[in-house]
N, CA and C of each residue as an Amber inpcrd file, in Angstrom:
protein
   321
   8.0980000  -8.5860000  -5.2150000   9.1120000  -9.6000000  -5.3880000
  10.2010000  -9.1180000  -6.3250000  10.1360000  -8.0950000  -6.5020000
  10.8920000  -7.4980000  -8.0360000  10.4580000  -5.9710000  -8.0020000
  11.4200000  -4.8690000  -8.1290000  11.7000000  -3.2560000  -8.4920000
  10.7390000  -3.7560000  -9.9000000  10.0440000  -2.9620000 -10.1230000
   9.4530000  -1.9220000 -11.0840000   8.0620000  -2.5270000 -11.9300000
   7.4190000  -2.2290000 -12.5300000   5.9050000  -2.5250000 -12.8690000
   5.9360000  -3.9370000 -13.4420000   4.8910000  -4.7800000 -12.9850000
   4.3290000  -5.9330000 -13.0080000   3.2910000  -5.5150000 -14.6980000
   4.1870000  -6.1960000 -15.8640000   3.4670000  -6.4410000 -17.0790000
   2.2990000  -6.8220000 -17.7090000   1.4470000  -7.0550000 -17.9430000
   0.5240000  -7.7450000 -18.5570000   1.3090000  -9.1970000 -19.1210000
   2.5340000  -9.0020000 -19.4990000   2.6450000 -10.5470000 -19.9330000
   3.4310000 -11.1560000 -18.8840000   3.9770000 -10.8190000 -17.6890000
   4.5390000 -11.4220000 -16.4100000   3.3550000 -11.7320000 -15.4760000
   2.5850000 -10.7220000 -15.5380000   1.2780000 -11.1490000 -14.6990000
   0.3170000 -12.4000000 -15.3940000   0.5010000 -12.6720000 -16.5270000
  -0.1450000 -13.4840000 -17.1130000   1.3210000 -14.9120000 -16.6390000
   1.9910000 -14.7170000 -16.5830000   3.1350000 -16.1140000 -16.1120000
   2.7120000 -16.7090000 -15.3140000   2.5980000 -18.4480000 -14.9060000
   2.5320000 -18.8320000 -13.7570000   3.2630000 -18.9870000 -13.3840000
   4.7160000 -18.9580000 -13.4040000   6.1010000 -19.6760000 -13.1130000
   6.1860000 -17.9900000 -11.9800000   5.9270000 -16.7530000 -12.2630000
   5.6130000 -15.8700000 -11.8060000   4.8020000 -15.7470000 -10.4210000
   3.9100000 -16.2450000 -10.1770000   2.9660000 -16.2430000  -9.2510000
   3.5210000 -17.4010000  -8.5440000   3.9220000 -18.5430000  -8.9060000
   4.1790000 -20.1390000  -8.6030000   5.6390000 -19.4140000  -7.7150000
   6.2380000 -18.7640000  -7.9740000   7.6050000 -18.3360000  -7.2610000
   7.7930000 -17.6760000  -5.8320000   6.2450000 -16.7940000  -6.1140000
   5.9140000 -16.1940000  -4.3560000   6.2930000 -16.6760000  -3.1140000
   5.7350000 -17.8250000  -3.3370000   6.3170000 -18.6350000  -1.3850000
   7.2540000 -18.4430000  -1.3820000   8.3750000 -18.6310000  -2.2470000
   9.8260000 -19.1540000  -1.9930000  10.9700000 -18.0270000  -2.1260000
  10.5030000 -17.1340000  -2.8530000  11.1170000 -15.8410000  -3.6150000
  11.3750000 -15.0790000  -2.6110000  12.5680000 -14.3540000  -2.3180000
  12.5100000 -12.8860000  -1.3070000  12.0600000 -12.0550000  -2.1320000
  11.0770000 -11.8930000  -1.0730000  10.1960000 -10.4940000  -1.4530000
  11.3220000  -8.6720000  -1.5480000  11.2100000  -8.1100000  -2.0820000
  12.3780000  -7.1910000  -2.4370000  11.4600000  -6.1770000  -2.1590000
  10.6080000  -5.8190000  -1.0040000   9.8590000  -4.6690000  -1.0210000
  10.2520000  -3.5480000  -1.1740000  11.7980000  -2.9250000  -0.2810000
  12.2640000  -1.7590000  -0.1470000  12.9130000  -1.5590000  -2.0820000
  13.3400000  -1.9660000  -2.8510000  13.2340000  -1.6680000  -3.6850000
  12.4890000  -1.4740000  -5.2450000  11.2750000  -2.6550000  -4.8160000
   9.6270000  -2.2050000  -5.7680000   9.0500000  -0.8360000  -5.1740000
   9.4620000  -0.5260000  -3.9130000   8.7650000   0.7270000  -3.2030000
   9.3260000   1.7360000  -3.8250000  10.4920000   1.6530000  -4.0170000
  11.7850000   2.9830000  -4.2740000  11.1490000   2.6220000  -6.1860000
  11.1300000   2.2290000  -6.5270000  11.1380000   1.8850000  -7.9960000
   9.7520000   3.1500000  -8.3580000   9.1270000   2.5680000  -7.6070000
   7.3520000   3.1420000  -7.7420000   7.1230000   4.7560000  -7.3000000
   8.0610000   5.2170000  -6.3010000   7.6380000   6.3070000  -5.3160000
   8.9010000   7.1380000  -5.9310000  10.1230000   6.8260000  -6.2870000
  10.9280000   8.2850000  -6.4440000  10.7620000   8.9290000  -7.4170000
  10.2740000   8.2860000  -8.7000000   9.9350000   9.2730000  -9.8300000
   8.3750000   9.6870000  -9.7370000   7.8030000   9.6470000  -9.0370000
   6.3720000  10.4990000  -9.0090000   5.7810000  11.2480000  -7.8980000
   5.0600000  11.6490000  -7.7210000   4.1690000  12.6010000  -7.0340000
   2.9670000  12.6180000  -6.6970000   2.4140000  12.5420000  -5.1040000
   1.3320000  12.0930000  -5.2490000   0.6900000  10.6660000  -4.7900000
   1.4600000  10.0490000  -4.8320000   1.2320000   8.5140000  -4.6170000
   0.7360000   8.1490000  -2.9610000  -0.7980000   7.5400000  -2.8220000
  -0.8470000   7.0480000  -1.7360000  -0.9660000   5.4950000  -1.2950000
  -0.1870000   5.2140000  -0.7230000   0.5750000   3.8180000  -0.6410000
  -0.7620000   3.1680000   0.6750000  -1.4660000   2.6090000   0.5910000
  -3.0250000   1.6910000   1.3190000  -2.4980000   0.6620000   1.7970000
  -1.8660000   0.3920000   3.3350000  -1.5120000  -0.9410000   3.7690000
  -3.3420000  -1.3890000   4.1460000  -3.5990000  -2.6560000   3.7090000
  -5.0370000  -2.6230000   3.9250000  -4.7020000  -4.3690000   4.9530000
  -3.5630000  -4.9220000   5.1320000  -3.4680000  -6.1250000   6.0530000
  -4.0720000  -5.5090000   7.4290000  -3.4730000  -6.4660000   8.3630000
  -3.2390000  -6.3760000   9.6730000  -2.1740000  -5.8720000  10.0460000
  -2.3480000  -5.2190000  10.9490000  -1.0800000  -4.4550000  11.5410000
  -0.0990000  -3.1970000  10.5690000   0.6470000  -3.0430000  10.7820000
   1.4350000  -1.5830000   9.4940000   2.8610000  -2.0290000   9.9920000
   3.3460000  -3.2760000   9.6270000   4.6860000  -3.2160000   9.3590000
   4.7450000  -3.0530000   8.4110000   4.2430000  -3.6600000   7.0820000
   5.2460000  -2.4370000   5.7060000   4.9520000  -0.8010000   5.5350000
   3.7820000  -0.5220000   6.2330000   3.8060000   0.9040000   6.0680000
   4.5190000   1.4930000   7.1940000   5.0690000   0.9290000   7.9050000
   6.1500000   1.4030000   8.8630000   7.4940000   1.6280000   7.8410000
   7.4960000   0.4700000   7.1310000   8.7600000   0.6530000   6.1500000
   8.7080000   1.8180000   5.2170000   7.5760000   2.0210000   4.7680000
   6.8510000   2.4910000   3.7930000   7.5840000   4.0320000   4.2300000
   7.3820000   4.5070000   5.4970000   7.0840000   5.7740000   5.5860000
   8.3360000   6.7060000   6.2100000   9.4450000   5.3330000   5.8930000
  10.8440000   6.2300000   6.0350000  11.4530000   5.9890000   4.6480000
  10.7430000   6.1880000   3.4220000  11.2740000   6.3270000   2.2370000
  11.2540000   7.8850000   1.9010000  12.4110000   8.2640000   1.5980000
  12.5640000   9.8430000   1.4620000  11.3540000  10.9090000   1.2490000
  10.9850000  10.3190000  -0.1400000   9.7260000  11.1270000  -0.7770000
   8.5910000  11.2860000  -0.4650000   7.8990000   9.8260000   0.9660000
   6.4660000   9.8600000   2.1870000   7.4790000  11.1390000   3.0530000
   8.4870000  11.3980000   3.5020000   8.7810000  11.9370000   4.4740000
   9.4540000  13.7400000   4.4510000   9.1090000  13.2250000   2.6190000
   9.5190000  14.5390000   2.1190000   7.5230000  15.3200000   2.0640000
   6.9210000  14.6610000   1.9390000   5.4610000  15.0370000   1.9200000
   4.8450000  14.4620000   0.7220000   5.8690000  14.1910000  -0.2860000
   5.6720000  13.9700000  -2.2430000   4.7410000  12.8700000  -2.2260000
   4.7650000  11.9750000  -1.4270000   4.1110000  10.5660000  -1.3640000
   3.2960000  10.3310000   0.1670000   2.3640000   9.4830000   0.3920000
   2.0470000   9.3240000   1.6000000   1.6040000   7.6950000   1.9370000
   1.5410000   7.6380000   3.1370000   1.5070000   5.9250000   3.3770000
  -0.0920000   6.2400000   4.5770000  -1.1440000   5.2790000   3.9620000
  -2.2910000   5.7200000   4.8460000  -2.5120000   3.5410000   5.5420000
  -2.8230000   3.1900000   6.5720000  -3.0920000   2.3140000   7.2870000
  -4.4900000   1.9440000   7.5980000  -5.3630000   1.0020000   6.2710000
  -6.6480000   0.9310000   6.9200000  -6.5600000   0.2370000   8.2200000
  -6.0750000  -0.6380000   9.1970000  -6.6250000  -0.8970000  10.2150000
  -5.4910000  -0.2310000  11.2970000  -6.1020000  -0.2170000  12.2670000
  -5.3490000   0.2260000  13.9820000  -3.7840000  -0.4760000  13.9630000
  -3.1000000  -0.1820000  14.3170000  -1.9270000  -0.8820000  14.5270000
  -2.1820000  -2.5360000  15.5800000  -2.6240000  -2.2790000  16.1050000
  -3.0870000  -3.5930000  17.1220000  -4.6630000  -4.4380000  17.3640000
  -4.5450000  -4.9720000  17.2040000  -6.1530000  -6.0840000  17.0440000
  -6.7710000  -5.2730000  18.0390000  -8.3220000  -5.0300000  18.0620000
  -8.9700000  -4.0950000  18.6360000 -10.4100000  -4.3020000  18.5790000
 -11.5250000  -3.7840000  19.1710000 -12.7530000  -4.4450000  18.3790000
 -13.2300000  -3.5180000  17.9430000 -14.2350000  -4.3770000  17.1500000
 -14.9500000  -3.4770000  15.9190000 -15.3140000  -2.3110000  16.0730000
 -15.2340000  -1.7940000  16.6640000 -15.9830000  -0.8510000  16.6380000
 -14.1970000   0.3670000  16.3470000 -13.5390000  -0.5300000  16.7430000
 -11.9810000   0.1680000  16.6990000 -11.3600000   0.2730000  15.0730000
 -12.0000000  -1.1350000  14.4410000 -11.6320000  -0.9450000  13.0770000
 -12.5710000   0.0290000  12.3110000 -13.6270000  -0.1710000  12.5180000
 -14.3170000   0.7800000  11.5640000 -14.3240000   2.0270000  11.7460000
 -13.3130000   2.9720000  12.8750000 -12.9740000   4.2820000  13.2060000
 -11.8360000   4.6220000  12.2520000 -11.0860000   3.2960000  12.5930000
  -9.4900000   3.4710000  11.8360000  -9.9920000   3.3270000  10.4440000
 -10.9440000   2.4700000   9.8710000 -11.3460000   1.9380000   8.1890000
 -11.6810000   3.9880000   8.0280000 -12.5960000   4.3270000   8.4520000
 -13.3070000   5.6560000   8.2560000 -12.1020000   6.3750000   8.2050000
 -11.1800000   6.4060000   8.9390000 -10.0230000   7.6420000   9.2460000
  -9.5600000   7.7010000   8.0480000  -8.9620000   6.4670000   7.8370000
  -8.0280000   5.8450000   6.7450000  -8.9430000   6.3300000   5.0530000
  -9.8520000   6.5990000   4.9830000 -10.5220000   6.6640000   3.5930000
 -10.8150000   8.1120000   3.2380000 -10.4070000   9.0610000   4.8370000
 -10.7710000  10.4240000   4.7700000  -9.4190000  10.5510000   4.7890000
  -8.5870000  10.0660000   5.4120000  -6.9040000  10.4770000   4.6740000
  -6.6520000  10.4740000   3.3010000  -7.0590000   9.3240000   3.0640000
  -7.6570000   8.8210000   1.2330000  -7.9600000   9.5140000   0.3350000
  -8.8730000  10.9360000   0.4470000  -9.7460000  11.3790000  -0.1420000
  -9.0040000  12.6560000  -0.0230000  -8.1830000  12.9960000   1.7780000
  -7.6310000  14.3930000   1.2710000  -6.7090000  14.6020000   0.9770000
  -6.0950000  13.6580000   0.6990000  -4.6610000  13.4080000  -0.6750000
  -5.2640000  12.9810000  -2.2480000  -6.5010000  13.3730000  -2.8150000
  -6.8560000  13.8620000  -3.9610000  -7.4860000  12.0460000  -5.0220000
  -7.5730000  11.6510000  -3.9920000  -8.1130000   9.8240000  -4.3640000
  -9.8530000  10.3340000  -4.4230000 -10.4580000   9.7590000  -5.3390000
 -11.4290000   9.5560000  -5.8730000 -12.1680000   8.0740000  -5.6030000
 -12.8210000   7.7290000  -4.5420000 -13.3740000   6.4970000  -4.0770000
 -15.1080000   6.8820000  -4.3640000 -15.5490000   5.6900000  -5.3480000
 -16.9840000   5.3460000  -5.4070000 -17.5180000   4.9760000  -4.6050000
 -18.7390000   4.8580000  -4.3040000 -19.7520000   4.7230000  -3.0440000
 -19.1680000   3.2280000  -3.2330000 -19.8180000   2.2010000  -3.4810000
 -19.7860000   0.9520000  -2.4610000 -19.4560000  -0.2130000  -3.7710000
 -17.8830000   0.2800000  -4.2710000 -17.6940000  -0.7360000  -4.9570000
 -18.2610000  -2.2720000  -5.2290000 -18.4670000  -2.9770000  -5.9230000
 -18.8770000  -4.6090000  -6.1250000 -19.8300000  -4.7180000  -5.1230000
 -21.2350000  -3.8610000  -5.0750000 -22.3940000  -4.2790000  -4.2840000
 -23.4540000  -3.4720000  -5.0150000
């Protein structure tokens, strides 16, 4: 909803959170805020479908190689057996861009 890091004392705001529904969301420039000064960064659309990582992945620095945009599910509703190929793909893309994932978080 806003270019550049979410505070400890804005994240603690409710007038902050309370603003979401109504607020334009400003993705293309929290993205640019986050991705041009670093290296490395892998950007996890984990919704349905990959329209923001469609957006995601014509930002200079995913397309320069510096950053990358990975899609846990299939682009199109599919059955299970379709998500948990794409979930698996998506976590080994994960891992060989230098991400560190624990066995089975909160279980």
């Amino acid at each position: 909803y806003r270019p550049g890091a979410v505070t400890g004392r804005l994240a603690a705001d409710p007038s902050y959170w309370a603003g979401h529904p109504v607020e334009t969301v400003r993705f293309w420039p929290a993205l640019d805020a986050m991705l041009r000064s670093r290296t490395g960064v892998v950007c996890l659309e984990t919704g349905p479908g990959q329209g923001l990582s469609t957006v995601a992945r014509r930002h200079p620095t995913v397309r320069s190689g510096r950053n990358a945009v990975v899609s846990l599910l299939p682009p199109r509703a599919g059955t299970a057996e379709m998500d948990r190929t794409s979930v698996a793909a998506a976590l080994t893309a994960v891992r060989e861009r230098g991400a560190v994932l624990s066995g089975r978080p909160g279980r």
